[in-house]
C-alpha positions in Angstrom: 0.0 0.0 0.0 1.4 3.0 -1.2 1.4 6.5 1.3 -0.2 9.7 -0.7 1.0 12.2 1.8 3.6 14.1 0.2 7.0 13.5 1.7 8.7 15.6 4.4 11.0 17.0 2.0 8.2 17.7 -0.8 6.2 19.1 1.9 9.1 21.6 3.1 9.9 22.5 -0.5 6.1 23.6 -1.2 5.9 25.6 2.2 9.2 27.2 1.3 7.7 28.3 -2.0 4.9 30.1 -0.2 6.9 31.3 2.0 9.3 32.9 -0.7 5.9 34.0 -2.6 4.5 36.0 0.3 7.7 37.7 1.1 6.9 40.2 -1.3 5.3 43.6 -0.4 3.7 43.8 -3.8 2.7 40.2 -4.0 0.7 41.0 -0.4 -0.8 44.0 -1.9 -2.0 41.9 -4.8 -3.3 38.7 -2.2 -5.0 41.7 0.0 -7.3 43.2 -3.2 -8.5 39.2 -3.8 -9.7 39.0 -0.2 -13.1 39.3 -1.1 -13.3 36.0 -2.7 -14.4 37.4 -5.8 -12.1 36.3 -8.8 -10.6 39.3 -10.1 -9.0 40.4 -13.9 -5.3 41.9 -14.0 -6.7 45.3 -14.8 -8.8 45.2 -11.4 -5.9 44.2 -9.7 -3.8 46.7 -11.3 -6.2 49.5 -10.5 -5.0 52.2 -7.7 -1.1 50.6 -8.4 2.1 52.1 -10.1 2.5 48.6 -11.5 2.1 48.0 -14.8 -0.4 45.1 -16.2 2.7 43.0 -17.3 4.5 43.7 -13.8 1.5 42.3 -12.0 1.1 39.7 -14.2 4.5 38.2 -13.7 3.8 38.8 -10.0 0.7 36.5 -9.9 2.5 34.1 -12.1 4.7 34.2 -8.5 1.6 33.5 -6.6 0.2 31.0 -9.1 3.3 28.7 -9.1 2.6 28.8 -5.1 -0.6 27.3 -5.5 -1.6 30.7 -3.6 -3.6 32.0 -6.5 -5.5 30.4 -9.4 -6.1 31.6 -12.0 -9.0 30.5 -15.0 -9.7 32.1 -18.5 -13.4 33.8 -19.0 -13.5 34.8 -22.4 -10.3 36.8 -23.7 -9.8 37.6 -20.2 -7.7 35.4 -17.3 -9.2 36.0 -13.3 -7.7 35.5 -10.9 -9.1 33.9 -7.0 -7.0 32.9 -3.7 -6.4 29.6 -3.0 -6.0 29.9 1.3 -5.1 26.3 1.6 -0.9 27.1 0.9 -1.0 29.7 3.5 -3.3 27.7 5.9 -0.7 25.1 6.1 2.4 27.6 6.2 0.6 29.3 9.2 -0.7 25.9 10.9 3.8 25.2 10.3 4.7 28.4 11.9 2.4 27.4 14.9 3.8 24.1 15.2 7.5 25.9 15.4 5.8 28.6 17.8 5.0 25.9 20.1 8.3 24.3 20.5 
């Protein structure tokens, strides 16, 4: 019987990524204007920024490869959503190492 739990090191490696992600100021900007749960375009998220549409972009792309954001294409346009389950686990790590 095979185990489907991701391996310590695997596990590490993904929290690392998130970790890495969300050590942006910019990238936490963009995570804060998809709090509302509502999936959002790159010109929404761009709105109220410096940043151009191509420097958010490759930021999300940061996020995305994180599993922090998702991202799915509605007609010509890509939207963007949070995915909390990466950072629940990075925070639920961080209280583990709290704890000790």
């Amino acid at each position: 019987m095979s185990d489907k739990r991701p391996s310590r090191l695997a596990a590490l490696k993904t929290r690392a990524t998130v970790f890495a992600a969300l050590g942006d100021e910019t990238r936490l900007a963009v995570l804060g204007k998809l709090l509302s749960g509502e999936p959002q375009s790159i010109g929404r998220l761009t709105e109220g920024t410096h940043l151009t549409r191509q420097a958010v972009t490759k930021h999300l792309r940061v996020l995305e490869d994180a599993g922090v954001v998702r991202s799915k294409r509605v007609g010509r346009q890509s939207l963007f959503e949070l995915q909390p389950r990466p950072i629940d686990d990075a925070r639920a790590y961080l209280d583990r190492i709290a704890q000790q």
